[in-house]
N, C-alpha and C positions, 0 to 999 in steps of 0.2 A: 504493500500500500504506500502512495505516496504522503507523504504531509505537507497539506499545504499552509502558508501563511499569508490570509489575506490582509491586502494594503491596498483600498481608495485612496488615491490622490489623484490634483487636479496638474495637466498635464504643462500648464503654462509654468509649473516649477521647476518642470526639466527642459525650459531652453526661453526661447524668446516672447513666442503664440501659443494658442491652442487650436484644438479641434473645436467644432462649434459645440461638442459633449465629448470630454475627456473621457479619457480612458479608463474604467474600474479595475487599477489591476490587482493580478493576484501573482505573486513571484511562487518559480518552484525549485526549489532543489536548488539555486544558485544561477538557473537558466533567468533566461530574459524572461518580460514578464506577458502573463496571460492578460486579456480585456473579458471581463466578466459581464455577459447579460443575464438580467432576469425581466421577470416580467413585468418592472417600474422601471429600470434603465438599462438604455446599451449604447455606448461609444454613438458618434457617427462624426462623420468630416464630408462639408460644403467647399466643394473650389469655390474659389474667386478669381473673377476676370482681372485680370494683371492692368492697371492703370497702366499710362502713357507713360513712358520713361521712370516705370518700376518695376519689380518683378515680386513674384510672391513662390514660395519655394517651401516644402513639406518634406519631412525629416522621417525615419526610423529608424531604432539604431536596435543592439545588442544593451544598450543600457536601460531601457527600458521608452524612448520616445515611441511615441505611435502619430502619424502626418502630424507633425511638430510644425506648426505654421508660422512663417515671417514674412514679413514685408519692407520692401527695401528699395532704395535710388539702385535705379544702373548708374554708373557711373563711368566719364569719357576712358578711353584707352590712355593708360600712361605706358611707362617703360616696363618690362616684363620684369618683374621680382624673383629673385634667386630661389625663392623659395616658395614660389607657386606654382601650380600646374594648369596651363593656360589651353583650354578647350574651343578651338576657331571653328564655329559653324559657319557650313556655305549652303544655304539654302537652294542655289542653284542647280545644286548636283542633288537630285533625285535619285530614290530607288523605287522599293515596292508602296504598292498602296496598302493601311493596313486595314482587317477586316475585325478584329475584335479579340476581347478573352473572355473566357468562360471554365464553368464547372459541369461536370455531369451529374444530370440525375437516375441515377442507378433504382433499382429498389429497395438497398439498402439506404438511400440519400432519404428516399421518400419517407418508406419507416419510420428511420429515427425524427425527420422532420412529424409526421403524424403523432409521435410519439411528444411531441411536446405539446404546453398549451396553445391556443388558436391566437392567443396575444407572442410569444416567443415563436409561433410559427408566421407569423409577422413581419417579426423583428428581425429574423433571418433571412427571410428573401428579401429584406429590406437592404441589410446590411451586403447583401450581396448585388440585387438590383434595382435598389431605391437612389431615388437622385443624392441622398443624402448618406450611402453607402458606395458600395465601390463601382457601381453602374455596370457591368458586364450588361455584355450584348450576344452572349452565342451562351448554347447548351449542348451537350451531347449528351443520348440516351441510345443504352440498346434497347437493339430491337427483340424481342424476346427476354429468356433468363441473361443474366452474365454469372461470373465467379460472385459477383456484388447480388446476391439474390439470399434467399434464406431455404431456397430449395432449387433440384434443376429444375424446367421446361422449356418447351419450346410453343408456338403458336398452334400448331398442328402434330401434336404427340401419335392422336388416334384419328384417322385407323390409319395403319400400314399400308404403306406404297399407294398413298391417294396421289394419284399425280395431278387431278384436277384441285388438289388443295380445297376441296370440299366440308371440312369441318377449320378450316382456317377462322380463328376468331381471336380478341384479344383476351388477355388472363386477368385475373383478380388483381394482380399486382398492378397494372397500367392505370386498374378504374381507380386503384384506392391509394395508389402512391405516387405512380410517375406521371399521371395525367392531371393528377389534383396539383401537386408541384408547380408541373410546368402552366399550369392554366395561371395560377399565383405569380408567377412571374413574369407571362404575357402582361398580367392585368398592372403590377408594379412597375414594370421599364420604361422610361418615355423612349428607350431608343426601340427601334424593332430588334426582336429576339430572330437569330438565325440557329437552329435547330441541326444538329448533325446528326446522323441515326445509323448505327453499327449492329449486325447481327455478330454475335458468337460464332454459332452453330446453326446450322440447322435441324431440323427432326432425326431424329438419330437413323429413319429409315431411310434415308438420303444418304447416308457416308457407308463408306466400303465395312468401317470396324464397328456400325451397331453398338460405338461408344460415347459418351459424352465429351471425354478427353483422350487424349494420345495420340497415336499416330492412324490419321484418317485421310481422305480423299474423298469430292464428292463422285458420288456413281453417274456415270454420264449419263444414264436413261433420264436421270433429274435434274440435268442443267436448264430447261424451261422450266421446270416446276423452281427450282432456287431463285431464279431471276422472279418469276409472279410471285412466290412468297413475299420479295421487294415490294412488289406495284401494293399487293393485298394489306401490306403493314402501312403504306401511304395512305391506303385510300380510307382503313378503318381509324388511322391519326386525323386526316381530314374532317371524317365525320363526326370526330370529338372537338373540330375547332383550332387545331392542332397541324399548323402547315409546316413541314417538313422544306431547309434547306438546302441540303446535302446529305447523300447515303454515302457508306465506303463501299470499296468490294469484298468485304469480310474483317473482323477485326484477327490482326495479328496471326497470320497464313502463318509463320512459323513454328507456331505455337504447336500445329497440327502432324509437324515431322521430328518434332524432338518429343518420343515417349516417355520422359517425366514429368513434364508440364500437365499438372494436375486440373486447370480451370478449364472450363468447355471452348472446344477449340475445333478448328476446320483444316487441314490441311491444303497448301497450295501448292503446284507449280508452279514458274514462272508462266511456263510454255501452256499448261492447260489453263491458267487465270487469262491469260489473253485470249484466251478461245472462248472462255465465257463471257467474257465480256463483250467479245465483236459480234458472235453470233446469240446471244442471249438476254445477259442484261443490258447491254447498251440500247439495240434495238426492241428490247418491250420497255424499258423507258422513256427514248426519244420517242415512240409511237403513241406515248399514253396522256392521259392528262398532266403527268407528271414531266412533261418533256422537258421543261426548263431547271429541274432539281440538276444541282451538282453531282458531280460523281468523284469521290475520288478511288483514286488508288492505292495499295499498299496498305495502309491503318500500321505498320508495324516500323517496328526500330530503325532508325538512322542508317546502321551498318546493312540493313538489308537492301538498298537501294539499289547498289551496283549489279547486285543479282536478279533479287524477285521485280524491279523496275524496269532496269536497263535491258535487261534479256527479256522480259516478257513484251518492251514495247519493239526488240530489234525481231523477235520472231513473230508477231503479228503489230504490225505498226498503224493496222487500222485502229489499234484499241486509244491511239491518242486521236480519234474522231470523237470520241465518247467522254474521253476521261477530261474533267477540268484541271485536277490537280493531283496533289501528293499528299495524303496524311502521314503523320510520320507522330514516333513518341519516343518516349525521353531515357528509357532504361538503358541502352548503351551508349547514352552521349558522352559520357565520361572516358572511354575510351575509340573514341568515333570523330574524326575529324569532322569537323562542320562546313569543310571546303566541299563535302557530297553536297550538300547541300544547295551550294551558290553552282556547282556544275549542274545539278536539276534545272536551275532556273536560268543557268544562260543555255545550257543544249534544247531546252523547250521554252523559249521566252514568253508564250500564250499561256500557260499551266502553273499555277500559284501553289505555294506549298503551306500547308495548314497543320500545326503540330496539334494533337489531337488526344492523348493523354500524358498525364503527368502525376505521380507521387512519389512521398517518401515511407521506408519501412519495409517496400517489396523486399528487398533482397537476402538470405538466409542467413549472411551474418547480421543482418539489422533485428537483433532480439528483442528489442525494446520498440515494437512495433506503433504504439502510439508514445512519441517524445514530446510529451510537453512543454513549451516553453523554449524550444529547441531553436537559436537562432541559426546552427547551423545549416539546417534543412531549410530555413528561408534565404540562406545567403546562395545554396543550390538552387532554388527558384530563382532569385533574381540573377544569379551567373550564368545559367541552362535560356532564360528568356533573352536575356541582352546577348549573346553569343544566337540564338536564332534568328533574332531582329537583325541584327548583323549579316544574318546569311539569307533572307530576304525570305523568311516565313513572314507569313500574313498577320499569325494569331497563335494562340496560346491558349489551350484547354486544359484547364486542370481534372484528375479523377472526381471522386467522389466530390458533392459539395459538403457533405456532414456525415459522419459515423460516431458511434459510440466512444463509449472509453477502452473495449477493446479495441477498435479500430476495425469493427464490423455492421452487422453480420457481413459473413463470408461461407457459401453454404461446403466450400472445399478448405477453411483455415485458411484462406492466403489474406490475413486481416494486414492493415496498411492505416497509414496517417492520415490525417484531414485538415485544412485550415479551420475548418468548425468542431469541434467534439461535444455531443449532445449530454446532460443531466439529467431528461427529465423525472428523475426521481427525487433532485433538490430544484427543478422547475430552473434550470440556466443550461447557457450552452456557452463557450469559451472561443475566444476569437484565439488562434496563436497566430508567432508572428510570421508565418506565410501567408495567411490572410491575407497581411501587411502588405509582406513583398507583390502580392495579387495585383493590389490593389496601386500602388507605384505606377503601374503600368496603366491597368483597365481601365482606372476613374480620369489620367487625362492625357489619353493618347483615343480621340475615338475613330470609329469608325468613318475613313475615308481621310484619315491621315497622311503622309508621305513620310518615310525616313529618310532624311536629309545626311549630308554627308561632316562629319567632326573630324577634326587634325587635332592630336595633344602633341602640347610640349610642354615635358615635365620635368624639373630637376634632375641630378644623374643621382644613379643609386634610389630614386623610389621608383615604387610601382606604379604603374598605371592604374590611373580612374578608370573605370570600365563604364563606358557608356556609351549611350543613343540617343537619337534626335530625331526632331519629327517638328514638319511644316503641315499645321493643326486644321481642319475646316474652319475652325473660330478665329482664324486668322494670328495665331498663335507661335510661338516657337515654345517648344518641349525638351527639353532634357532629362533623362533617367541617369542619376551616377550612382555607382557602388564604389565605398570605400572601406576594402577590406583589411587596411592599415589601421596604424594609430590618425590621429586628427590631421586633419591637412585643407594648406589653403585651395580655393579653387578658384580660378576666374572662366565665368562662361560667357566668351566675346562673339558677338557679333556685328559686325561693319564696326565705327567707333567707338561702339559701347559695350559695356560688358558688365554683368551681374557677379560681382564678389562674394564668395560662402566660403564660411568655416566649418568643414565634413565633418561629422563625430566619427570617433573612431567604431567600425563594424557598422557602417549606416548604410542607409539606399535613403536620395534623397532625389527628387523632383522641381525641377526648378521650373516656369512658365514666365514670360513674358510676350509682349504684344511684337509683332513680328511688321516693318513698315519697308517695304518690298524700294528700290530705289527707282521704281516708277512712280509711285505715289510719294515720294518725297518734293 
């Protein structure tokens, strides 16, 4: 059991500003500190438009700040200081347009969300996409059970070998968690929600192994029936209200060739996922009402690109008629150059690449499945986002949006971390600080952004600030930095002028000002 020690305080003690509702925190174990809601208070933080010739700039550190707000002069360019590290944004060099972040709602997101009161089930998709929360604008939900479920299924279990998908319907889970969810957060976002929608599996009478996980294949007789299984999840989402953005072509095809990977899984070819998709799903998608849904490709790790992508579009190249983009997710980035990435998008310069899951805890030496408090797992988010932003993904979807204090349900134990973790049995649920690092990003870089091109020059002997920029729809200039040193000065210049900050040490801070193009000067 952990012991916690809880400490409200009001968040303009730890720096300059505040949130417009500080933080409630609760420190643990020595970690950085938790923001506690209940069902009379929970945190939240309001941008503010950056006045003319000031900027305003939101803080998170490992010491416990949460968007630590100041306001401040830019001020003209002087001589470069020995000891600051000078950040030159050229707004003129574009890259990607960006399309959003998000969290998924699984059936275990739902649950635990259902599982709280109808005021803290509120407060959460507030805190997640209320204006006065971290605003996301995309969701991913599977289609069917996932490993995130509290049991298997599929849409169509019974009866065996229906190839007309004749008993095809949704499950208890959609009406009572995933659909109640997502309808709650339609009705909260002023941005439009974009929806991505990933099957596991299919009905087990469709895969060669008649198993839920290991090493499967689907059986060709059912490459039309897999593809209408698609249109069939559309159109019963539709009829809930529930318009679907983008499907993948299966989540994480790997999963399905490697026989230990316990969670339900599908097996891919390269060479045969091209084949479904030219002659299957592409064409009963573009044929259907749904002709305009995204399609991506892949759902799986970085490192698999150069094989399950590159080979599957060099042996059927019709499948890039179909496909819009790249999903891609986060478990091998750490050993996975991020240069795959920026080849994706210059070898296909039409095709957007959209990371698509993300947590911490998966992996078997991570025992301590839900770490509270844990900055380092948010320092992973913010380093894993800015390193993708950099290689010209669009958007950023985190897993689960809430699980328990296991870090479940998980109906095969693969339980994992959350930026939310639910109480309702003391009626709260706890922000940690990935949340945070989320929210860095998602509350103001929005939808239809550009990332702009940064030059540092930093003193000899420190590290690089690590960051990104973006020329804003609001007419904006954006900055994300991480400073994973001790304190350091910053200058963030653009044309003669430049916003000065002092980095806490182990922070992600956000800098915004008004951006005045030298046309309209």
């Amino acid at each position: 059991m952990y012991k916690f020690f809880v400490i409200i305080f009001v968040c303009l003690f730890l720096g300059k500003g505040s949130a417009d509702k500080p933080c409630a925190a609760r420190s643990v174990d020595g970690r950085s500190v938790l923001c506690v809601c209940n069902a009379t208070y929970c945190d939240d933080i309001t941008r503010e438009a950056p006045a003319s010739g000031k900027f305003v700039a939101y803080t998170s550190s490992e010491g416990g700040l949460r968007f630590n707000k100041i306001h401040d002069e830019l001020e003209d360019v002087a001589s470069s200081s020995c000891c600051t590290t000078t950040l030159t944004i050229n707004p003129d060099t574009t890259f990607q347009t960006i399309e959003g972040f998000g969290g998924a709602v699984t059936d275990s997101a739902g649950l635990n969300w259902k599982n709280l009161s109808e005021t803290l089930q509120n407060e959460l998709i507030n805190a997640y996409y209320g204006d006065n929360g971290l605003e996301y604008n995309m969701v991913r939900v599977p289609i069917g059970g996932a490993d995130f479920s509290s049991r298997f299924y599929t849409y169509n279990d019974l009866p065996k070998d229906d190839v007309k998908l004749s008993n095809f319907s949704l499950a208890y889970e959609d009406y009572h968690y995933k659909l109640p969810m997502i309808k709650k957060i339609l009705s909260t976002s002023s941005a439009p929600i974009e929806i991505v929608a990933s099957t596991w599996t299919p009905p087990l009478w469709m895969k060669s192994s008649n198993k839920s996980s290991g090493f499967s294949h689907l059986k060709e007789e059912y490459y039309q029936t897999y593809a209408d299984y698609h249109k069939l999840f559309l159109e019963h989402y539709a009829k809930e209200g529930v318009k679907i953005w983008a499907i993948t072509t299966t989540n994480e095809p790997i999963n399905g060739v490697i026989p230990f990977i316990k969670i339900n899984s599908l097996g891919w070819t390269p060479y045969n996922m091209g084949k479904w998709i030219v002659n299957n799903l592409g064409p009963t998608i573009r044929n259907s009402t749904f002709k305009d849904i995204k399609i991506l490709a892949l759902d799986d790790q970085r490192y698999t690109i150069p094989v399950w992508f590159e080979l599957m579009v060099k042996k059927h190249p019709k499948a890039l008629e179909y496909i819009d983009g790249v999903a891609v997710h986060w478990y091998g980035d750490a050993f996975t150059p991020a240069s795959i990435l920026s080849t994706v998008s210059k070898k296909y310069p039409g095709k957007f690449i959209l990371a698509t899951e993300a947590c911490e805890g998966s992996f078997p030496w991570q025992k301590e499945k839900v770490e509270l408090g844990s900055w380092s797992r948010a320092k992973n988010y913010i380093e894993d986002i800015l390193e993708d932003l950099n290689h010209n993904v669009v958007g950023w979807i985190d897993w689960n949006l809430c699980l328990n204090a296991d870090g479940g349900p998980n109906w095969v134990s693969n339980n994992v971390d959350s930026p939310i973790i639910v109480y309702p049995e003391v009626g709260e649920f706890v922000k940690q600080p990935m949340f945070y690092a989320m929210g860095h990003f998602a509350k103001f870089v929005p939808r239809g952004s550009k990332r702009i091109d940064v030059k540092e020059k930093k003193p000899v002997l420190k590290k690089s600030i690590e960051n990104a920029a973006f020329l804003t729809p609001r007419g904006t200039i954006v900055a994300v930095l991480y400073n994973g040193g001790g304190e350091r000065n910053v200058a963030v210049k653009l044309g003669d002028q430049q916003a000065r900050l002092v980095l806490d040490s182990n922070s992600v801070t956000t800098v915004e000002f008004l951006y005045q193009s030298s046309d309209s000067q």
